[in-house]
C-alpha positions in Angstrom: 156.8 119.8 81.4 153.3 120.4 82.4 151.3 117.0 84.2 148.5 115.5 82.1 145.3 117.5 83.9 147.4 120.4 85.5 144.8 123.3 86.1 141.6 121.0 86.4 140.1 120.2 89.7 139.5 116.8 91.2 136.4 117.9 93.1 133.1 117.9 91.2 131.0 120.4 91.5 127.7 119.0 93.4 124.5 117.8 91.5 121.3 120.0 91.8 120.0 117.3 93.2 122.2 117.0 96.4 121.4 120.6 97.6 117.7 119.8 97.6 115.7 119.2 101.0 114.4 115.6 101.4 111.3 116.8 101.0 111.9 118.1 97.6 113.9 114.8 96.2 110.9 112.5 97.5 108.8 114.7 95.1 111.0 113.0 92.2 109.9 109.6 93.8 106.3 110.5 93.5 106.0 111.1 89.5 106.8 107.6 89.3 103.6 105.8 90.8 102.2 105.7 93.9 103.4 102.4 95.2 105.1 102.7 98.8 107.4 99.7 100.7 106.4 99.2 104.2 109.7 97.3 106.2 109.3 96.3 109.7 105.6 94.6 109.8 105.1 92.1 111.9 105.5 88.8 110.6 101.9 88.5 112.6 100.4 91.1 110.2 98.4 90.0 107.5 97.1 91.6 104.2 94.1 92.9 105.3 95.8 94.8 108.4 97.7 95.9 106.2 95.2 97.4 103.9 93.1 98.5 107.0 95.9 100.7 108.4 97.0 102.4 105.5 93.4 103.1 103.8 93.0 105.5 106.5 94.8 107.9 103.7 93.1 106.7 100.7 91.9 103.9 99.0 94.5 101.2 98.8 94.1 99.4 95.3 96.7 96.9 96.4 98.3 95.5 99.5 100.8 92.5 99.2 103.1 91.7 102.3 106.1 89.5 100.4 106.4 85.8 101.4 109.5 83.3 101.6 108.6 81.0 98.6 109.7 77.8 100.5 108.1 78.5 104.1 104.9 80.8 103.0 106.1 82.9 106.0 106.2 86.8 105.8 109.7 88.1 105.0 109.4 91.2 107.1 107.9 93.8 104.4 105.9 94.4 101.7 104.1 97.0 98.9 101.0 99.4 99.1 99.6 100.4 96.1 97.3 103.8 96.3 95.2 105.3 93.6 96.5 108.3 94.2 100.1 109.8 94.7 98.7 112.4 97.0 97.5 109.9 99.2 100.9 107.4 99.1 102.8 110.9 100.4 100.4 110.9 102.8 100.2 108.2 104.1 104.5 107.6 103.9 105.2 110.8 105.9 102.3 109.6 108.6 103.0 106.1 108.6 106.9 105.9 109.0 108.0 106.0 112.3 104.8 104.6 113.6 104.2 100.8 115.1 101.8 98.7 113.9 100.8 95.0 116.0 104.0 96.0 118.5 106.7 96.8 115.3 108.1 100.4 114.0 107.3 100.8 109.9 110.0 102.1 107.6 107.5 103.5 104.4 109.6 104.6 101.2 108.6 105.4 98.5 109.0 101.8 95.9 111.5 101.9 93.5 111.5 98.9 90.7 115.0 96.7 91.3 116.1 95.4 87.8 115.4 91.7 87.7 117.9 89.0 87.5 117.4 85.6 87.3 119.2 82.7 88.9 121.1 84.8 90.7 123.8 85.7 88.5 121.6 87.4 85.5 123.2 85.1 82.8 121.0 83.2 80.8 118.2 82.5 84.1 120.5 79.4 84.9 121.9 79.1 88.8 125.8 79.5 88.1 128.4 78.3 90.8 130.6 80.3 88.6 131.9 77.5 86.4 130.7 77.0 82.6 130.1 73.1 82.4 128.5 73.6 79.4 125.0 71.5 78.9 127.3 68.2 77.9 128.4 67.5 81.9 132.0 67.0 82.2 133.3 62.6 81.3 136.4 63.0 83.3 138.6 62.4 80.2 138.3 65.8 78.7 136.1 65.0 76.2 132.3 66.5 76.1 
């Protein structure tokens, strides 16, 4: 009796995509906008250090360094907008690795995160986990 599969191989064969350099799969990154994450600022730096050290590659259209919505404090990174791609690639391969006010930058190229809300994507309600319901819960099983 032959096994269910007999003859096939387990392995996969390898994506074009995983034999590329680095070089070549950031140039994927690139046809999608020209937006960059900076990690590692300062949580000294502002916006317009930001801008000022990165619009030594080009001009900057946008430079936001993300905030913790109850403290106003910098969280540590933030986004660099450039109005052209050849000056994000630029600027990521010069800028990453380098310090700016006394910390080491990580620039990527930005990729968009799907958004969920609440936490647990369903219906943009905080969930412990539990349906309630909207009636609240009487104690005697009734709603």
């Amino acid at each position: 009796m032959a096994s269910r599969g007999a003859g096939r191989s387990i392995l996969r064969p390898l994506r074009q995509t995983q034999l590329q350099p680095f070089s070549m799969q950031l140039s994927r990154f690139f046809s999608l906008g020209t937006k960059l994450f900076v990690g590692g600022i300062s949580f000294e730096t502002d916006e317009d250090q930001l801008r000022a050290a990165f619009s030594a590659f080009g001009d900057v259209t946008e430079a936001r360094i993300v905030l913790d919505i109850e403290s106003g404090k910098s969280k540590g990174f933030a986004f660099v907008i450039f109005a052209s791609a050849s000056h994000a690639e630029t600027a990521m391969k010069t800028m990453d690795g380098r310090a700016l006010n006394g910390r080491t930058l990580r620039v990527r190229p930005a990729t968009d995160k799907p958004r969920t809300f609440g936490g647990t994507g369903y219906d943009g309600r905080y969930s412990d986990g539990g349906d309630y319901g909207s009636g609240g819960y009487r104690g005697n099983g009734e709603r």
